[in-house]
N, C-alpha and C positions, 0 to 999 in steps of 0.2 A: 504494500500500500504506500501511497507517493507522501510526501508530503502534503502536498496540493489539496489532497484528498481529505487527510484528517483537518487541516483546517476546516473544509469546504462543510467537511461532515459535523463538527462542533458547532460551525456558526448556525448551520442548518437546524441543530438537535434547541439548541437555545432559543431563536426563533420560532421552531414549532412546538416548545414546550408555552412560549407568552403564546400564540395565535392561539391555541386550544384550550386555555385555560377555562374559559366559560363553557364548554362544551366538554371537559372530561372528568372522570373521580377518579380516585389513587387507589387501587387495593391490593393490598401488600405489596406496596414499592413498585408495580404495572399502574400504566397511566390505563384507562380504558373511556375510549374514544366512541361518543354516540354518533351513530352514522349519518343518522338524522335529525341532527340538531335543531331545524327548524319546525319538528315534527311527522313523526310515522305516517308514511302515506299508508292508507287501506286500511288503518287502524280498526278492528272487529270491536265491534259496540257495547259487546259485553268481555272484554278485556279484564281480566283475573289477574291478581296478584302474583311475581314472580314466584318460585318455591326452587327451594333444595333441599333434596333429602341427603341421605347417605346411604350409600348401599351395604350390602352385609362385607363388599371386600373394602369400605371404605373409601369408595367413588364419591364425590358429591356430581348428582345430576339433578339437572334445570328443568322444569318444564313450566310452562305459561309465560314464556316470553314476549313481552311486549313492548319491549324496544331494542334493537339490534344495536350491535357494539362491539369493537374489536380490543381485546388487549393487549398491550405493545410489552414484545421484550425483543429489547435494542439489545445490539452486542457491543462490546468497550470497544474505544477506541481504534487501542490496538490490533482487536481480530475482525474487526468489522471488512465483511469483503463485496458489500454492497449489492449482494442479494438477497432478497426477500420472499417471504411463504404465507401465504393465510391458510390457513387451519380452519377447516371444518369439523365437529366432532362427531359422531353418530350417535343414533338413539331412535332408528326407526322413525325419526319424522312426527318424534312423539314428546322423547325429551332432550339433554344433549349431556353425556359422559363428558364431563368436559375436565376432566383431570388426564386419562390415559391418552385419552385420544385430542388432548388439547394442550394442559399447560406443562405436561412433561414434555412433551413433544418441543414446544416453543423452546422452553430450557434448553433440551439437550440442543436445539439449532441455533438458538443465539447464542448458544457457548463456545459454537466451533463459528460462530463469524457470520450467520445467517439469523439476517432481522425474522422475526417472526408476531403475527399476529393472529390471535386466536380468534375465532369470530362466534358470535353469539346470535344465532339467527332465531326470528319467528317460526314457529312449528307448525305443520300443516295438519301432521293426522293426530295430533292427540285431540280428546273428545270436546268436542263442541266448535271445534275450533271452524272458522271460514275459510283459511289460508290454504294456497296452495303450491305444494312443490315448483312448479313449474313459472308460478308466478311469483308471488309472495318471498318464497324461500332464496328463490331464483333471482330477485331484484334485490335481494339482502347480500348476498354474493359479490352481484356486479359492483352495487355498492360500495362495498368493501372494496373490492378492486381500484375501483374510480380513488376511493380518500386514501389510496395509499400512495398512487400513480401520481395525485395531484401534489400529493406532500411529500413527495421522493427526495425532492433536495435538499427537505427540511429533517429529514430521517436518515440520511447518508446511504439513501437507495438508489443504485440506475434504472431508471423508468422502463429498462426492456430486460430485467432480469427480474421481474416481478410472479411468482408464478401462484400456483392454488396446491391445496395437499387435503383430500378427503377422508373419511374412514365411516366404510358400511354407508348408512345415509348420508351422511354425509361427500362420503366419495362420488356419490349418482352429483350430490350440488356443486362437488367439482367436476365430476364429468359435463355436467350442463351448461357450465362457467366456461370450458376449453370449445363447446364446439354451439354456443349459444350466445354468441358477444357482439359487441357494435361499438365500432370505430371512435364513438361518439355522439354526441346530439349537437350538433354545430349550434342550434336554436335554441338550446336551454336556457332559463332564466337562472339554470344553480348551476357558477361556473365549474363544479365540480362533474357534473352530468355531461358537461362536455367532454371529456376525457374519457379513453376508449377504456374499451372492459376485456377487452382481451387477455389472459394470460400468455406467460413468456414460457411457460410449461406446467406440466400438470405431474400429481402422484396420486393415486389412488391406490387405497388398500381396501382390500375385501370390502368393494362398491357393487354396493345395486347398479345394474348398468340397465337404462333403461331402455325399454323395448323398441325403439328407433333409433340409436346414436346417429346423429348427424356428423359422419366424419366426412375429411376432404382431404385436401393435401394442404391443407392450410390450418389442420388442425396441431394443435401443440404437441411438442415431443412429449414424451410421457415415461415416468416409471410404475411400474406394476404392481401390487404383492399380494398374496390371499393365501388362505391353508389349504389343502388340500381335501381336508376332512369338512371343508365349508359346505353350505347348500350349494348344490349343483348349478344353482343360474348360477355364484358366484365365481367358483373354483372351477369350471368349466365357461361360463361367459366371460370371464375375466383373461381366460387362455382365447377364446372368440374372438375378442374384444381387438387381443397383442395380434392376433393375427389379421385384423381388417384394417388395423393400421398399416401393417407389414406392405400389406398390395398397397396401399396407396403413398409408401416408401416413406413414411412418418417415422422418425427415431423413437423405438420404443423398448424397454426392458421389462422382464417377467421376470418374477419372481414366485414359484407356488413352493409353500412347506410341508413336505412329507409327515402324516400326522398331528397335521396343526390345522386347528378348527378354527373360528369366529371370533373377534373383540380384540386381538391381544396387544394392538398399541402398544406401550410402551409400562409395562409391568414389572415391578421386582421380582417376579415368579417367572417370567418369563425366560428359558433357557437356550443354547444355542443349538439350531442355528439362528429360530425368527429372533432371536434378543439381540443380533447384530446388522436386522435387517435397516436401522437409524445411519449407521456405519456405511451401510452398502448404496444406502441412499446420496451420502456426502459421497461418496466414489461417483456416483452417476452425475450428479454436480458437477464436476472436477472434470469430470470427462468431456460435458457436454460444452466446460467451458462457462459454468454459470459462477465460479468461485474464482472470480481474476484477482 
């Protein structure tokens, strides 16, 4: 990293720590930024109080979200390599695991030099709810995308190494983030909506892939992972999936674990080989060139 660069990225991080101040909370030492500051579009009329339980392994998960928010774990100075990830969590589209499959996650990538942003989206299928995957879920994403793209210089981010990282439901709203974007809204009245929603690449682990992927050859390189002992759409659609990239000669990695089921993110129980699959992923980085 240049010199150049850590100034660029200090005066950055100072400046978008004052611009965001009316629009963020601090919890545990993570800023976390509402997407929608001027207020939730589509907001459901009968909107519930958020909750978090804990589960028996000591997850806390979210369900009745009703306002979307990313939070930010910057990496120092020094290992900052101006790559960036948003984190989707999974929970069936119902609630969101958001320790395994979010703030460990963010840690172990902003440890080794990769900004990381967990994202906290609205839920479609849990009960009552009006939202929907495709929409709702889906515009919480690009979202996300857009306020990081637009604050890249203020985060010590390059605007084209920006990418998505899914798991279970979550991975389907990365899937739909990679081949579901738009350039921008030139006519927006919120200059952040002008700003493409593209990702610079994608990761999906043991993703609902949904029943039409829209791929192109313009779709994002991609890395892979699922168990092997997963449900069949996954662990066999997610081999599908690497293979209709492949024809249409999209950079993509597979990863499937012999004997390894569903959820396992990032766990202290977790043993090797999936406990090295975080590892294998900064290798794909490096490769692809997204760790300058």
């Amino acid at each position: 990293m240049t010199r150049r660069f850590t100034l660029q990225w200090l005066t950055g991080v100072l400046v978008g720590v004052a611009s965001i101040a009316a629009c963020a909370q601090h919890t545990d030492d993570h800023v976390v930024v509402k997407l929608w500051p001027k207020g939730v579009p589509g907001v459901q009329v009968d909107a519930r109080p958020e909750t978090v339980r804990i589960s028996s392994e000591g997850d806390h998960v979210i369900t009745h979200v009703a306002e979307s928010s990313i939070t930010l774990y910057l990496p120092s100075l020094q290992t900052a390599t101006g790559a960036a990830v948003i984190l989707a969590p999974g929970g069936g589209h119902s609630e969101l695991w958001i320790d395994h499959e979010g703030f460990r996650v963010a840690e172990f990538l902003s440890g080794h030099g990769v900004a990381a942003f967990v994202l906290k989206y609205r839920l479609a299928r849990e009960k009552g709810s009006s939202y929907t995957v495709e929409g709702t879920e889906l515009e919480d994403m690009q979202r996300a995308i857009r306020v990081v793209r637009s604050r890249s210089s203020r985060w010590g981010i390059d605007p084209a190494r920006i990418g998505v990282m899914g798991f279970s439901a979550g991975g389907e709203l990365a899937e739909l983030a990679s081949t579901r974007y738009d350039t921008g809204r030139p006519g927006a009245e919120d200059p952040v909506e002008r700003v493409s929603s593209k990702p610079d690449f994608q990761a999906l682990l043991y993703p609902a892939i949904p029943q039409e992927p829209r791929l192109t050859t313009q779709t994002p390189k991609a890395f892979l992972a699922c168990g092997a002992m997963d449900r069949v759409n996954i662990s066999q659609g997610l081999a599908e999936f690497y293979l209709a990239l492949a024809r249409l000669h999209v950079s993509a990695e597979l990863h499937i674990y012999a004997g390894m089921g569903h959820g396992f993110g990032i766990r202290d129980s977790n043993t090797k080989p999936v406990a090295d699959w975080p590892e294998l992923f900064l290798e794909w980085m490096r490769g692809q060139g997204l760790l300058k």
